[in-house]
N, CA, C and O atoms as a Tinker XYZ file with bonds, in Angstrom:
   292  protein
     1  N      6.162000  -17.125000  -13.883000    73     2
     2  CA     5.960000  -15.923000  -14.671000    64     1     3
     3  C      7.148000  -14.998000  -14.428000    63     2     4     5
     4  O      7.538000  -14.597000  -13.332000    81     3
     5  N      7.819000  -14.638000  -16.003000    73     3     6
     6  CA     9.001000  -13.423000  -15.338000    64     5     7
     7  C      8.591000  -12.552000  -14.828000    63     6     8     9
     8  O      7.386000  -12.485000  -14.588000    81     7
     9  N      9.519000  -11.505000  -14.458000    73     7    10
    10  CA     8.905000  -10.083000  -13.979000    64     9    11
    11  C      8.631000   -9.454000  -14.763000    63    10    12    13
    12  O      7.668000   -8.774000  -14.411000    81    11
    13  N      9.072000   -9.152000  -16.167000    73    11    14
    14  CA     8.483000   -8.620000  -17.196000    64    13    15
    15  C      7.228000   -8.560000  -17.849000    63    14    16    17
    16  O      6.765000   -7.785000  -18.685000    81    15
    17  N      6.550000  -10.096000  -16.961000    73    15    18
    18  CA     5.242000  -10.382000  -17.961000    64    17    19
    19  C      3.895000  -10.671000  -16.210000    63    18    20    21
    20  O      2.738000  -11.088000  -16.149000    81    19
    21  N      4.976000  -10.134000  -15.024000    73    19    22
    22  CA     4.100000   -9.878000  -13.906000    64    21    23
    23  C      3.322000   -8.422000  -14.173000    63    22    24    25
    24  O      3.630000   -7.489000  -14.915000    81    23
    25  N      2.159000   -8.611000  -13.245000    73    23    26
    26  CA     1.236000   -7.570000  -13.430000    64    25    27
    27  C      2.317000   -6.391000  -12.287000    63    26    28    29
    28  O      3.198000   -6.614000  -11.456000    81    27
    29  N      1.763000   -5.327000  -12.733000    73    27    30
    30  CA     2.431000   -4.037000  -11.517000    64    29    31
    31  C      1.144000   -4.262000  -10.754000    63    30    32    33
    32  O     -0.011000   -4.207000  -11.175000    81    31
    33  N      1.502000   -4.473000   -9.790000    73    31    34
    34  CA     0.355000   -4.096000   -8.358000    64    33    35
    35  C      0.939000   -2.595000   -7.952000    63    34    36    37
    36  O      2.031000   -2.153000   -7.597000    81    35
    37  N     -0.416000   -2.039000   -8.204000    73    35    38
    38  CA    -0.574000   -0.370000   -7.779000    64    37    39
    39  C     -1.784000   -0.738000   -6.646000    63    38    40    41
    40  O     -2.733000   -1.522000   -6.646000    81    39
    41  N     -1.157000    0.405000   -5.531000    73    39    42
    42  CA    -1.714000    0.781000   -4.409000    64    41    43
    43  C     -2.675000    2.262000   -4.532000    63    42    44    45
    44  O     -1.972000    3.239000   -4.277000    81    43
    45  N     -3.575000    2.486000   -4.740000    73    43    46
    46  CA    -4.069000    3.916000   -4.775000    64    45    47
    47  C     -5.062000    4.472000   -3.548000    63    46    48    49
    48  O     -6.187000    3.997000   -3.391000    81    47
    49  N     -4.521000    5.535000   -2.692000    73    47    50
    50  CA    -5.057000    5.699000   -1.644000    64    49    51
    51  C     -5.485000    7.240000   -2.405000    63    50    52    53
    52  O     -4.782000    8.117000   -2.907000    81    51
    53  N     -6.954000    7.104000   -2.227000    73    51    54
    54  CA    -7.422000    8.421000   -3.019000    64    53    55
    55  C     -9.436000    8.068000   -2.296000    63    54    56    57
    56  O    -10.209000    7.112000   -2.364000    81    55
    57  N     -9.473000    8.995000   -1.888000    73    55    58
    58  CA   -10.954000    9.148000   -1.330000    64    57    59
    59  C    -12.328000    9.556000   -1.964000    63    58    60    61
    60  O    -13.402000    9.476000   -1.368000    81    59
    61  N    -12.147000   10.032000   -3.332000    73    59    62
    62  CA   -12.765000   11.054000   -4.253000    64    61    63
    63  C    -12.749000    9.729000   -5.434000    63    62    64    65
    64  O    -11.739000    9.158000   -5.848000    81    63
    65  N    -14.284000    9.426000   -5.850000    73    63    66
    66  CA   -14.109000    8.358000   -6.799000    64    65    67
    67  C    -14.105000    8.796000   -7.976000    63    66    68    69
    68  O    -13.619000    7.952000   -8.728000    81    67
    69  N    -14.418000    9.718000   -8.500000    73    67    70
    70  CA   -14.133000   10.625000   -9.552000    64    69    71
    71  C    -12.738000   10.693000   -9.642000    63    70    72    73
    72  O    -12.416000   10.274000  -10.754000    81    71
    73  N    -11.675000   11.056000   -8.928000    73    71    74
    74  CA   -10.114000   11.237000   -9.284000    64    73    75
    75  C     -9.662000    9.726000   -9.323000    63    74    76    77
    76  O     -8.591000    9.665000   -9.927000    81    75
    77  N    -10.058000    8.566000   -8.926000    73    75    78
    78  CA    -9.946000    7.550000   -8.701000    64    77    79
    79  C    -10.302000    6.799000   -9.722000    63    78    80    81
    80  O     -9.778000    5.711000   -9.960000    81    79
    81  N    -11.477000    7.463000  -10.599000    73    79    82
    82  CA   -11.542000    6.886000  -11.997000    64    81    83
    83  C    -10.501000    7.833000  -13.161000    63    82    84    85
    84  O    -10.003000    7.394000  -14.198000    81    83
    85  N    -10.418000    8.793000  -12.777000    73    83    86
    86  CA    -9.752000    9.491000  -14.121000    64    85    87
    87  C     -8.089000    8.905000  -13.913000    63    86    88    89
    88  O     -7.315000    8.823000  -14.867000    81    87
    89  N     -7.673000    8.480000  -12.332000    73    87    90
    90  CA    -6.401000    7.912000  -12.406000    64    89    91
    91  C     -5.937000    6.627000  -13.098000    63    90    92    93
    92  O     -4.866000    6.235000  -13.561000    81    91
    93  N     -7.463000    6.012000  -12.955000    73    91    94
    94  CA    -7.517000    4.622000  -13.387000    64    93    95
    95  C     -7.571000    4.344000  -15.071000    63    94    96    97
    96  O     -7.015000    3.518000  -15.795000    81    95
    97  N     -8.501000    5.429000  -15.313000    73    95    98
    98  CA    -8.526000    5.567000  -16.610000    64    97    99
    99  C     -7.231000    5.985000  -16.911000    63    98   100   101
   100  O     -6.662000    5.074000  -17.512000    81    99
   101  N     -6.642000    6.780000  -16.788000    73    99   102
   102  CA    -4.898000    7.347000  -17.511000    64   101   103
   103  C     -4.021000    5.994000  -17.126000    63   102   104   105
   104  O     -3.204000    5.469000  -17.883000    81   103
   105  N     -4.310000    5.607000  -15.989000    73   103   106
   106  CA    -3.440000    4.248000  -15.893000    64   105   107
   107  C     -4.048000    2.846000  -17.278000    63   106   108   109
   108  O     -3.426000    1.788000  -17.375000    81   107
   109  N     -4.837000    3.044000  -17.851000    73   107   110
   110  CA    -5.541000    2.143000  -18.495000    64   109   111
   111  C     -5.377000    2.171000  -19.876000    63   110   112   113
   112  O     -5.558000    1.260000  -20.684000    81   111
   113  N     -4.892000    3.699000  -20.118000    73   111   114
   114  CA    -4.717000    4.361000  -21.134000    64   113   115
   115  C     -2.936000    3.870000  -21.651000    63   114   116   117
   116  O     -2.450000    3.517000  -22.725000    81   115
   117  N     -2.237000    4.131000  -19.918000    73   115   118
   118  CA    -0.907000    3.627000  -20.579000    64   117   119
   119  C     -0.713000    2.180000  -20.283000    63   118   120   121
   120  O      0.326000    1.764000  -19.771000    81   119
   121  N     -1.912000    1.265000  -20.669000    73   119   122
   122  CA    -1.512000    0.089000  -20.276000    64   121   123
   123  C     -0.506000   -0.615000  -19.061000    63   122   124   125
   124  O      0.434000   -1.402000  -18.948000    81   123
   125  N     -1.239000    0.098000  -18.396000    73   123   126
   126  CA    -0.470000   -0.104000  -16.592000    64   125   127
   127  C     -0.953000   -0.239000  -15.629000    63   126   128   129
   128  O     -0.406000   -0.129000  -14.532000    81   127
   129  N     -2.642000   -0.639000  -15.956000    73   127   130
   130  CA    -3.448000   -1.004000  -14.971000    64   129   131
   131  C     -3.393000   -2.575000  -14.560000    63   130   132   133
   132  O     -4.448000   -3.188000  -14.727000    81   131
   133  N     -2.868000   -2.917000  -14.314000    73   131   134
   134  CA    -3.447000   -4.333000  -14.247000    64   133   135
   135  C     -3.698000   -4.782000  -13.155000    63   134   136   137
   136  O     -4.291000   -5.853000  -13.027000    81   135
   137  N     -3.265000   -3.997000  -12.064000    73   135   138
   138  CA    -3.849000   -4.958000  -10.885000    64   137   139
   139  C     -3.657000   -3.234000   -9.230000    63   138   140   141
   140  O     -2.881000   -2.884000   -8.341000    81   139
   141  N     -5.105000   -2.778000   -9.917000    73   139   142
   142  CA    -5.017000   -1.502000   -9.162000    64   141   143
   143  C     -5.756000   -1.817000   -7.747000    63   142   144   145
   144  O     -6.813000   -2.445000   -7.805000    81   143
   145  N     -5.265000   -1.421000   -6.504000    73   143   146
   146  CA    -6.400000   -1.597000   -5.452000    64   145   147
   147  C     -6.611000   -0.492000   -4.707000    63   146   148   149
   148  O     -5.687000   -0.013000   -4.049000    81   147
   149  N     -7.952000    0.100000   -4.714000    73   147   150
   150  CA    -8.168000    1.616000   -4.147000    64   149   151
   151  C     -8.745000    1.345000   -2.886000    63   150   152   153
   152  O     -9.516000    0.432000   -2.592000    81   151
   153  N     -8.283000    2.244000   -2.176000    73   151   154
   154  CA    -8.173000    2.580000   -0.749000    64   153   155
   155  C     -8.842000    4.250000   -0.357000    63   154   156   157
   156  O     -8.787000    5.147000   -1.199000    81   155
   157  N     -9.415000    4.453000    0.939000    73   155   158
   158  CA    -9.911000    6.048000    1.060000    64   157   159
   159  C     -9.401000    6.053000    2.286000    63   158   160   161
   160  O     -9.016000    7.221000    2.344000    81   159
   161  N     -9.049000    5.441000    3.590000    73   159   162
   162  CA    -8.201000    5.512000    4.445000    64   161   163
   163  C     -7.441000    5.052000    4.954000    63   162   164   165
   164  O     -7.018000    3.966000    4.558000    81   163
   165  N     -6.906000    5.688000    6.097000    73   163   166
   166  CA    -5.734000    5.216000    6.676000    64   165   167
   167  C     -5.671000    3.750000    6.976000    63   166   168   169
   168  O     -4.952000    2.873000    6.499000    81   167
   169  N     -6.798000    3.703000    8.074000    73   167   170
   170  CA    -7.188000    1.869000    8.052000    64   169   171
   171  C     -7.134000    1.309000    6.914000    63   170   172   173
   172  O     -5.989000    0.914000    6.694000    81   171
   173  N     -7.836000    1.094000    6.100000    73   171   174
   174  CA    -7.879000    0.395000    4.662000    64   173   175
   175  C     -6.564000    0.677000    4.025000    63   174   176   177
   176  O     -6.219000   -0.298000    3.357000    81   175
   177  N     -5.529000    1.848000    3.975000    73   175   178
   178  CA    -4.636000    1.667000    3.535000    64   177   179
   179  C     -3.457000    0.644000    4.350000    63   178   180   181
   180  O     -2.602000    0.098000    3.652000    81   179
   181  N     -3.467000    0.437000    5.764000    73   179   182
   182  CA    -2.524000   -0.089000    6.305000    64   181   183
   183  C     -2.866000   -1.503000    6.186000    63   182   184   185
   184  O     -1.852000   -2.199000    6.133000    81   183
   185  N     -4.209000   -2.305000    6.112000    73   183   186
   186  CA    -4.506000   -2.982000    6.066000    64   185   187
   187  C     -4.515000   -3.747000    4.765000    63   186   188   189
   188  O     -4.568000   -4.974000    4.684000    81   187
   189  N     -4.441000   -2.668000    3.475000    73   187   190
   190  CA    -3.790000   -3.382000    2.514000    64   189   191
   191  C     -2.389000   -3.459000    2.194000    63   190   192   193
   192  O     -2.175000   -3.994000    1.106000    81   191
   193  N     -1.522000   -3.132000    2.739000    73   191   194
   194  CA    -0.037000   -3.294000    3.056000    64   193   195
   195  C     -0.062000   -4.878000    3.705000    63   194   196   197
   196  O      0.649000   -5.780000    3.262000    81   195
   197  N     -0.786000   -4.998000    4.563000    73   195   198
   198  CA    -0.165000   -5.985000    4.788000    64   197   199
   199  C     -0.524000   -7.440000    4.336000    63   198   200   201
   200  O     -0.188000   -8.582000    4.648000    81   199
   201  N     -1.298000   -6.889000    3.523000    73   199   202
   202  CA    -1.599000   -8.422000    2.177000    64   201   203
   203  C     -0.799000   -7.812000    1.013000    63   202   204   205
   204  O     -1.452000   -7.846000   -0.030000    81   203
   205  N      0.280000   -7.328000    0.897000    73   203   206
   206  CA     0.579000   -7.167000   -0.222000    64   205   207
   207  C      1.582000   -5.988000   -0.153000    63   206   208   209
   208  O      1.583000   -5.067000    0.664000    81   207
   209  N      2.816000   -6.307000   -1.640000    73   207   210
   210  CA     3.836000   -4.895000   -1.438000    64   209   211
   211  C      3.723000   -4.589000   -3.105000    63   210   212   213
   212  O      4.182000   -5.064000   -4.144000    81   211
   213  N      2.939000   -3.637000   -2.747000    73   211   214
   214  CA     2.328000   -2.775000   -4.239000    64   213   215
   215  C      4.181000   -2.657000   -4.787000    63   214   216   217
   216  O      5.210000   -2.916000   -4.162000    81   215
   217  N      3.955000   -2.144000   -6.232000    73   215   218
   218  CA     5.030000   -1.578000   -7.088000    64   217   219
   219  C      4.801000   -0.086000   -7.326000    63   218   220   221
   220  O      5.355000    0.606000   -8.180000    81   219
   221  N      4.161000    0.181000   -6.694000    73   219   222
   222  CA     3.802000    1.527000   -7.284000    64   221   223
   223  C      2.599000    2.229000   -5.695000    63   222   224   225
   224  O      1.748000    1.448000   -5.270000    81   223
   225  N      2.704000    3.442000   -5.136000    73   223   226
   226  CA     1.632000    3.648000   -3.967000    64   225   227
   227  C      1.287000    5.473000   -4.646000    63   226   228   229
   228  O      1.922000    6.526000   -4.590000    81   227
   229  N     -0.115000    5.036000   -5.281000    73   227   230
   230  CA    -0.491000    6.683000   -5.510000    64   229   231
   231  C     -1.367000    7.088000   -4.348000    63   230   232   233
   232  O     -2.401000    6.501000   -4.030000    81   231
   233  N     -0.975000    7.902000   -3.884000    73   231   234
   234  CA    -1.127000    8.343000   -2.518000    64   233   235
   235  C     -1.785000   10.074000   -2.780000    63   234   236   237
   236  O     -1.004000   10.849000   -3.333000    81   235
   237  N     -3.154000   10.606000   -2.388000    73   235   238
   238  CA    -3.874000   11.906000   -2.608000    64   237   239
   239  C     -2.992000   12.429000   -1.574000    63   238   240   241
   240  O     -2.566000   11.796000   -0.608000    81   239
   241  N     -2.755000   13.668000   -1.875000    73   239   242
   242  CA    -1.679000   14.626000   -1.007000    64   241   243
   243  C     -2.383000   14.623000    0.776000    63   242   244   245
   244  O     -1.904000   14.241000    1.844000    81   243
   245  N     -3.636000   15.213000    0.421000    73   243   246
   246  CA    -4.396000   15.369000    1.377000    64   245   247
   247  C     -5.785000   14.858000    1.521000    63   246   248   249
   248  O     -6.668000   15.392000    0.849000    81   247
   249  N     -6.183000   13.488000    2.650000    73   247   250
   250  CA    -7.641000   13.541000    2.940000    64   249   251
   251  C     -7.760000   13.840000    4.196000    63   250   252   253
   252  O     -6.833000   14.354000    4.821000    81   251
   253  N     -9.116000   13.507000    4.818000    73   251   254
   254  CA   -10.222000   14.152000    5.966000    64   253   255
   255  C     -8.523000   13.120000    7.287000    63   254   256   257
   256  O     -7.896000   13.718000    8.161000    81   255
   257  N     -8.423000   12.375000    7.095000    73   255   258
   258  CA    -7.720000   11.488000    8.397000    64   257   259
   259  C     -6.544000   11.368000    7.965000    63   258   260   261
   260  O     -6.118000   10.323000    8.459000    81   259
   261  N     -5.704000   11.867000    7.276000    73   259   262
   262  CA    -4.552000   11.049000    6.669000    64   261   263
   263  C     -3.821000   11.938000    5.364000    63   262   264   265
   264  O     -4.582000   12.429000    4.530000    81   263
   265  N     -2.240000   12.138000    5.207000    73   263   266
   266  CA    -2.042000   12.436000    4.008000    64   265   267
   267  C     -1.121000   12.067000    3.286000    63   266   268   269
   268  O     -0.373000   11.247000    3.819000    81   267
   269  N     -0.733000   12.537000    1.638000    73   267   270
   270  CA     0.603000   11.191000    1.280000    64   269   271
   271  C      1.567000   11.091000    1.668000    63   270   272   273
   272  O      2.340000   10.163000    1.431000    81   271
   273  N      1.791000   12.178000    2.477000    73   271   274
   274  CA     3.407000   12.282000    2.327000    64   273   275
   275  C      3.396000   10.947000    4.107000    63   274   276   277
   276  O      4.437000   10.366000    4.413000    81   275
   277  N      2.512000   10.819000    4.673000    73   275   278
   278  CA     2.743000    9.975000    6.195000    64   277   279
   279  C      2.217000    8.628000    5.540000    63   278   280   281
   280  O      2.484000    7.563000    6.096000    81   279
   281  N      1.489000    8.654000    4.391000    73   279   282
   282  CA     1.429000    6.942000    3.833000    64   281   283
   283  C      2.555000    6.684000    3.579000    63   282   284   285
   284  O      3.125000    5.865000    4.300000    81   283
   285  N      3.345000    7.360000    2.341000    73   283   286
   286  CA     4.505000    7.193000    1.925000    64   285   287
   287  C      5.834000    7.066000    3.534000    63   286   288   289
   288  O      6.968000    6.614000    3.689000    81   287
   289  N      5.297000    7.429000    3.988000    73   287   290
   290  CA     6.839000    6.992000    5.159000    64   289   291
   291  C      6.260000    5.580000    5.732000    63   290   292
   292  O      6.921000    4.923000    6.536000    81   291
């Protein structure tokens, strides 16, 4: 499969399933969902890193253990 016709693997670390659907939905909207995997913490986020190197990491600024800007590093 080229890369053109690979899915984007998106990473979404977001704790609130409500923002987690309206992201999903706008991602769905621009035909760019195809292979989303949601996460609410730190554990679960590090732990999906290492099955996988998303194309994309939407990361909530701030939750209860964790925030984007220390996922993103």
């Amino acid at each position: 499969m080229s890369d053109a016709m690979r899915p984007v693997e998106i990473l979404m670390l977001e704790d609130s399933p409500l923002d987690a659907e309206l992201t999903r939905s706008r991602l769905e909207r621009a035909q760019i969902a195809d292979a989303v995997t949601r996460v609410e913490s730190r554990r679960s986020f590090l732990a999906a890193l290492e099955g996988c190197t998303p194309d994309l990491i939407l990361a909530d600024f701030a939750l209860p253990d964790f925030d984007g800007l220390t996922a993103l590093a």
